[in-house]
Residue frames as a rotation matrix with the C-alpha (Angstrom) as fourth column:
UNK 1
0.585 0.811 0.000 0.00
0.811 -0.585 0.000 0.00
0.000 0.000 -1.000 0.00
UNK 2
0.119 0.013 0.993 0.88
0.881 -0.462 -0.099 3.21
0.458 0.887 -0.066 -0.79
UNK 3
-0.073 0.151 -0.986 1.26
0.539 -0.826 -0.166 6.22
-0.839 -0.544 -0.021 1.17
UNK 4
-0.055 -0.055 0.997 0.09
0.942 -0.333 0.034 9.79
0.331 0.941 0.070 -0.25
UNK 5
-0.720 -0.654 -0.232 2.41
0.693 -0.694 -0.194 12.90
-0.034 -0.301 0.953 0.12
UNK 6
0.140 0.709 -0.691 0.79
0.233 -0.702 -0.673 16.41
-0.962 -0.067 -0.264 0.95
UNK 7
-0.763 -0.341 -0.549 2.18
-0.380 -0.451 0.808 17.40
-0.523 0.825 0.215 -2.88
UNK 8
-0.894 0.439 -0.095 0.05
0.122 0.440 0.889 14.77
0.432 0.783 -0.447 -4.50
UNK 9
-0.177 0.916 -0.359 -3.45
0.908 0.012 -0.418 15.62
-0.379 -0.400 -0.834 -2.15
UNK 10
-0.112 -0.065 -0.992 -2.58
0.413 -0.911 0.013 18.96
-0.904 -0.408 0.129 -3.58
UNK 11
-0.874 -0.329 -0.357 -2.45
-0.402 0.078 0.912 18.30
-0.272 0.941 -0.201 -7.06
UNK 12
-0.640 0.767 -0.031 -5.84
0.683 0.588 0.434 16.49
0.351 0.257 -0.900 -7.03
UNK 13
0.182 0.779 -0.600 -7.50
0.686 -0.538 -0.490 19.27
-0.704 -0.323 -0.632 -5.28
UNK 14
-0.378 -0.262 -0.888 -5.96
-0.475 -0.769 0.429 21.63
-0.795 0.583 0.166 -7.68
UNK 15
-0.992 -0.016 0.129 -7.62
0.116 0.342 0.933 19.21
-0.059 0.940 -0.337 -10.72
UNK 16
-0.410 0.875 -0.256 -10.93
0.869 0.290 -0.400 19.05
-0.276 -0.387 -0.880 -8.81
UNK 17
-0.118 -0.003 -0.993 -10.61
0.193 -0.981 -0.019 22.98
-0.974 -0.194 0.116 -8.82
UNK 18
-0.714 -0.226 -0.663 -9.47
-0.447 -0.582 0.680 23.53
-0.539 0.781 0.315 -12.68
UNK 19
-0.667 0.648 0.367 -12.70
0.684 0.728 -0.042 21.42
-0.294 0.222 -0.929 -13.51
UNK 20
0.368 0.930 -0.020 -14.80
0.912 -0.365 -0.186 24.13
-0.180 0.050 -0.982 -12.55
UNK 21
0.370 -0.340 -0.865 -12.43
0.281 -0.846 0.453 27.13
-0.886 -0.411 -0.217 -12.69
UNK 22
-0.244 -0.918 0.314 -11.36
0.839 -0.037 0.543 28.53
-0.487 0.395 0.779 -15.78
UNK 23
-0.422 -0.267 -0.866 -10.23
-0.027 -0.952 0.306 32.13
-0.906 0.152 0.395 -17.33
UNK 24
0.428 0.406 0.807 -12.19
0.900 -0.112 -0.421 33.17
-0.081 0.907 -0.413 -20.29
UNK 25
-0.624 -0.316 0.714 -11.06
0.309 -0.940 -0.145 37.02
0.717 0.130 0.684 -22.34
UNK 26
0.468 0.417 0.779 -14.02
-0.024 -0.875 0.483 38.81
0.884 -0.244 -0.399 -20.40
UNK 27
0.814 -0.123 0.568 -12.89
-0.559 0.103 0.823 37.06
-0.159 -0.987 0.015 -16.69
UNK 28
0.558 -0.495 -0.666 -9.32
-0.100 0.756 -0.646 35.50
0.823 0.428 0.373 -16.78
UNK 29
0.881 0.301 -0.366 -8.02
0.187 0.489 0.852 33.33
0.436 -0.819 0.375 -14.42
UNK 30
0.023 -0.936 0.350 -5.20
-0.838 -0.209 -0.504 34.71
0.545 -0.282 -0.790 -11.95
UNK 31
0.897 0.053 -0.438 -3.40
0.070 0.963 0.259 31.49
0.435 -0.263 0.861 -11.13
UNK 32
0.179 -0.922 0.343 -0.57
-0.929 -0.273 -0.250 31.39
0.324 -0.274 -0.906 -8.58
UNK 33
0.276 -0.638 -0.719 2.15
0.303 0.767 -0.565 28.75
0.912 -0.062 0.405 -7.56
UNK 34
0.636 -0.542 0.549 4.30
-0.772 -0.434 0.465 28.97
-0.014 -0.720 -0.694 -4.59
UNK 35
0.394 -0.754 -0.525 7.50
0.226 0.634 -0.740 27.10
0.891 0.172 0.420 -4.58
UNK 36
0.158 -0.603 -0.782 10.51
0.942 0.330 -0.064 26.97
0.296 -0.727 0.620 -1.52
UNK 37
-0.252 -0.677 -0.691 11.74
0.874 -0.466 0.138 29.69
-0.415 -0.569 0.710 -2.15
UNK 38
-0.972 0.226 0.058 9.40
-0.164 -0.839 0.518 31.97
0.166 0.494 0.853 -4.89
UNK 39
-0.184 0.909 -0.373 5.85
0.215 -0.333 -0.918 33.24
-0.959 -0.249 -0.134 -4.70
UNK 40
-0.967 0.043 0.251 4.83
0.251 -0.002 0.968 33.03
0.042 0.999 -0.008 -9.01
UNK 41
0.163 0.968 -0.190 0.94
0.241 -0.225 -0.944 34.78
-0.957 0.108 -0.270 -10.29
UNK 42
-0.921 -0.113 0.372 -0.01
0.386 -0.160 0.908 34.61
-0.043 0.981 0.191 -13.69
UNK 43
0.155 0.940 -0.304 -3.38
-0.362 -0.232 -0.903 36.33
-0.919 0.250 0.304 -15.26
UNK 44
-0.925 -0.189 0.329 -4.31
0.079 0.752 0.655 33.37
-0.371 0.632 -0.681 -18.11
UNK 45
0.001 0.926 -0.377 -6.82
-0.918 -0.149 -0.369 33.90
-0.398 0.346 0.850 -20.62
UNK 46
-0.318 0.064 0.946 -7.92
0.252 0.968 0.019 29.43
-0.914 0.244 -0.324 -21.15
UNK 47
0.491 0.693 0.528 -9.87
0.268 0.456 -0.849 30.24
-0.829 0.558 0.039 -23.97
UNK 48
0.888 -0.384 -0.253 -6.98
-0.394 -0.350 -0.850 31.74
0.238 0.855 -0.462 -26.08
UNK 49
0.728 -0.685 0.005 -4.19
0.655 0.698 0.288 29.89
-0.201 -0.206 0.958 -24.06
UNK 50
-0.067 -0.604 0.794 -2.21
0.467 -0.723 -0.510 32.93
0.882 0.337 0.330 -23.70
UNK 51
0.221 0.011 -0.975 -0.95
0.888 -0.415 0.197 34.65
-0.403 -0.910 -0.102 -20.04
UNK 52
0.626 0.290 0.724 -2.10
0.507 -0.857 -0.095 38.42
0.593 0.426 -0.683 -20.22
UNK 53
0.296 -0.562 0.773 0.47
-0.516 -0.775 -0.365 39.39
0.804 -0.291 -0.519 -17.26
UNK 54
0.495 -0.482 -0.722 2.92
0.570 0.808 -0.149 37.60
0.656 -0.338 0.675 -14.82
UNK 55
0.205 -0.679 0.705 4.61
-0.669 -0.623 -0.405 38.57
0.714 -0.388 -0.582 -11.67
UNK 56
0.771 -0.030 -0.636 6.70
0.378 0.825 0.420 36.77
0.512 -0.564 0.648 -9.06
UNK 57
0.697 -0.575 -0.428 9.93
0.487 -0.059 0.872 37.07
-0.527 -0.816 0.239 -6.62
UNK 58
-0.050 -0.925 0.377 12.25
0.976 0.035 0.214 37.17
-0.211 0.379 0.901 -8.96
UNK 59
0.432 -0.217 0.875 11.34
0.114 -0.950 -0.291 41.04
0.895 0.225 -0.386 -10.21
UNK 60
-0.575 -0.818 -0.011 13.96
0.525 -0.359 -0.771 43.65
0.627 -0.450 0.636 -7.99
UNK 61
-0.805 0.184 0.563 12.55
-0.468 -0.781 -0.414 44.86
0.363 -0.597 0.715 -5.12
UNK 62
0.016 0.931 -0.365 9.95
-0.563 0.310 0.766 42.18
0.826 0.193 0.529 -4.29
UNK 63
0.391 -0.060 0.919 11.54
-0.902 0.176 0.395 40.75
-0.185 -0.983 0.015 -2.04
UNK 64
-0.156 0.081 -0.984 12.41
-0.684 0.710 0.167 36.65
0.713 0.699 -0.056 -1.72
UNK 65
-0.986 0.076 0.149 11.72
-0.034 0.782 -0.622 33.79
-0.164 -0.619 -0.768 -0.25
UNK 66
-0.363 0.932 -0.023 7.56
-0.071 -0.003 0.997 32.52
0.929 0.363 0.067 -0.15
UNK 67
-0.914 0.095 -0.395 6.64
0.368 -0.214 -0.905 34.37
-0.171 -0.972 0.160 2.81
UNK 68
-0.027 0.847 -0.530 3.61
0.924 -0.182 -0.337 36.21
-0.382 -0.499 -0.778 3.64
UNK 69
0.268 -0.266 -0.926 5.03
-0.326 -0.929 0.173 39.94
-0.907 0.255 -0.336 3.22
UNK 70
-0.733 -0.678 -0.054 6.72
-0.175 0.111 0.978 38.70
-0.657 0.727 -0.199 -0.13
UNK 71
-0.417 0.869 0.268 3.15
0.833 0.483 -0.270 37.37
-0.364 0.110 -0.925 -1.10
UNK 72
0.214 0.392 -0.894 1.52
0.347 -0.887 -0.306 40.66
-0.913 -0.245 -0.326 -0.06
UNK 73
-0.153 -0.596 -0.788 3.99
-0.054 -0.792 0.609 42.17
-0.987 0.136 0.089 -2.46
UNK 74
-0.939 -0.036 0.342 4.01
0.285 0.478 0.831 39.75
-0.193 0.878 -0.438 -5.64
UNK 75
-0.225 0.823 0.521 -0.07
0.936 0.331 -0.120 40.42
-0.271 0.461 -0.845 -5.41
UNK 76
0.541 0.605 -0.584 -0.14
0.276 -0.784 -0.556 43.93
-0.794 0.139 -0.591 -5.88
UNK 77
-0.389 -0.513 -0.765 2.44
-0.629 -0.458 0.628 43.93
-0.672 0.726 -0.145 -8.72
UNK 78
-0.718 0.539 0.440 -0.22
0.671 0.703 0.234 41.18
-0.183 0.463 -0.867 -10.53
UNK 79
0.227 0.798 -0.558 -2.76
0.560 -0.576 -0.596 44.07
-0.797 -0.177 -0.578 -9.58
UNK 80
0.039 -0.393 -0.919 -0.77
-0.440 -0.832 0.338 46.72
-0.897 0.391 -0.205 -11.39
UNK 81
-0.822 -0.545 -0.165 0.39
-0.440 0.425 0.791 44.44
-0.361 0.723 -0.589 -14.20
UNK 82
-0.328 0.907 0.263 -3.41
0.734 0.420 -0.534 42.93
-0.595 0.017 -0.804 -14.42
UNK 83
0.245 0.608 -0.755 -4.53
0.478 -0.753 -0.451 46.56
-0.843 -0.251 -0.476 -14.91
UNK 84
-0.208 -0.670 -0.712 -2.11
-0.605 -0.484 0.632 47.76
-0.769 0.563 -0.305 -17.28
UNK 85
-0.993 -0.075 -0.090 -3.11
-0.109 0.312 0.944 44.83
-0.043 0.947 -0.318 -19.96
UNK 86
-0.315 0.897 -0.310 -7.07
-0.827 -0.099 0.554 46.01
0.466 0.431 0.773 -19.55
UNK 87
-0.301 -0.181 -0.936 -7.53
0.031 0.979 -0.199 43.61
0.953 -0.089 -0.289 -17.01
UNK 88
-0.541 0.335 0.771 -9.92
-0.800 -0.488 -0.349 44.49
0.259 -0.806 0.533 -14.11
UNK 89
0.706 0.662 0.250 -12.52
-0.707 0.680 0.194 41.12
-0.042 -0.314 0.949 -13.16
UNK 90
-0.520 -0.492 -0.698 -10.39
-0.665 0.746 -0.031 37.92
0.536 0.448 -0.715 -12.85
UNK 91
0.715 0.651 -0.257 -11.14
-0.470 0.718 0.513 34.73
0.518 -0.246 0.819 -11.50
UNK 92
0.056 -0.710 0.702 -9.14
-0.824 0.365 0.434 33.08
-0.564 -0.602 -0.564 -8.13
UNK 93
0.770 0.022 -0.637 -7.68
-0.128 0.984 -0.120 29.86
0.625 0.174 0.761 -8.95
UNK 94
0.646 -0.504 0.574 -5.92
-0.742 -0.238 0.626 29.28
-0.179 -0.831 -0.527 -5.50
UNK 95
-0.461 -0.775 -0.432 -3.55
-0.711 0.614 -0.343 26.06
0.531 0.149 -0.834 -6.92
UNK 96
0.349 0.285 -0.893 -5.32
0.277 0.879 0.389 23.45
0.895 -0.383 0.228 -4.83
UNK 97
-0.846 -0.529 -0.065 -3.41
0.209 -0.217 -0.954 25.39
0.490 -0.821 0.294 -1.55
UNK 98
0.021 0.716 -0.698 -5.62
0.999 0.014 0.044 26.21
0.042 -0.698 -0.715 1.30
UNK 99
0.007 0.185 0.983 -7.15
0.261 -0.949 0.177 30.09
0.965 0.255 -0.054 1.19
UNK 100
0.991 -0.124 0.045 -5.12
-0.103 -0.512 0.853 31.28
-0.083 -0.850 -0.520 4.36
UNK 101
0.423 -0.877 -0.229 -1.68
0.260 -0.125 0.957 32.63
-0.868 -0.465 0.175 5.04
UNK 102
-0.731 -0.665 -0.155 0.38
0.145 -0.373 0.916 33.40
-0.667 0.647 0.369 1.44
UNK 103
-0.937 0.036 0.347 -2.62
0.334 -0.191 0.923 32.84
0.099 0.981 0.167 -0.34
UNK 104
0.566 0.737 -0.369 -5.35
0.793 -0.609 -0.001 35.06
-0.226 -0.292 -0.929 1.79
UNK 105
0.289 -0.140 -0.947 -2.51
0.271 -0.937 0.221 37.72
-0.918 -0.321 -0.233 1.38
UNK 106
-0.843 -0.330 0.424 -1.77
0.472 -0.079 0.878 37.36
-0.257 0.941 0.222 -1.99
UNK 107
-0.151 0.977 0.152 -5.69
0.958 0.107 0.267 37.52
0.244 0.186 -0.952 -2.80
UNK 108
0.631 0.467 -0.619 -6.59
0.566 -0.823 -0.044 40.42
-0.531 -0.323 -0.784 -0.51
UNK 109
-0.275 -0.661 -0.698 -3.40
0.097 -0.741 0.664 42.46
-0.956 0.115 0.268 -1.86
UNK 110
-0.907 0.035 0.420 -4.36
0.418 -0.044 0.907 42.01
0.051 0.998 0.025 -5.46
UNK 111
0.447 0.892 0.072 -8.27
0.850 -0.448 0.276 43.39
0.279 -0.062 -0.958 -4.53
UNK 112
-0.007 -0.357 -0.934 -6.16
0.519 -0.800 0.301 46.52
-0.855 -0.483 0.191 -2.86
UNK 113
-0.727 -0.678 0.109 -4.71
0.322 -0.197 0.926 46.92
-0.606 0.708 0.361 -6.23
UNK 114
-0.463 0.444 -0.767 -7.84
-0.818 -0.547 0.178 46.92
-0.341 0.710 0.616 -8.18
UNK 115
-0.680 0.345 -0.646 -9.03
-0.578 0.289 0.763 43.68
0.451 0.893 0.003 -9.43
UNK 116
0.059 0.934 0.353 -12.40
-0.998 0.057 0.015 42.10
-0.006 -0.353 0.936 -8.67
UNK 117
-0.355 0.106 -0.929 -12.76
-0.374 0.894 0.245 38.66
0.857 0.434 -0.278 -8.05
């Protein structure tokens, strides 16, 4: 028998999720990752299969590591960068992570910023 890792319970909720979740041109979907050591947010339009704007650690001044405050940060440059490509209504797609800690502050920072969802 088998054992199953928190990665792979996470991956099935995240399939369960992209079932019902996906970015169209009018609402596209701001999908984020989180790795060791980066915090990653795309804004994906599914029905053309094309990311309208992208931000993560790695830009200068964001900060690093996939903290909380680094979160915060990554979601209001998604906000800005959302905004800037005509991009104001998206849709959450939280990765299959639980909606507290990096990705309640990602979320709320990116509504600061401007976009509805």
């Amino acid at each position: 028998m088998s054992s199953i890792n928190r990665k792979e319970i996470r991956q099935r909720v995240h399939a369960r999720i992209r079932k019902k979740v996906a970015g169209t041109t009018e609402r596209p979907r701001l999908a984020i990752h989180f790795s060791n050591k980066n915090v990653y947010a795309q804004v994906i339009d599914d029905t053309k299969r094309v990311t309208l704007a992208s931000a993560s650690t790695h830009v200068e001044g964001v900060g690093n590591g996939a903290k909380v405050a680094t979160a915060t940060a990554v979601g209001k440059l998604i906000a800005e960068r959302a905004k800037a490509a005509n991009v104001s209504a998206v849709v959450f797609d939280r990765g299959g992570h639980i909606y507290h800690g990096k990705v309640k502050a990602l979320a709320d920072a990116a509504r600061e910023g401007g976009l509805q969802f």
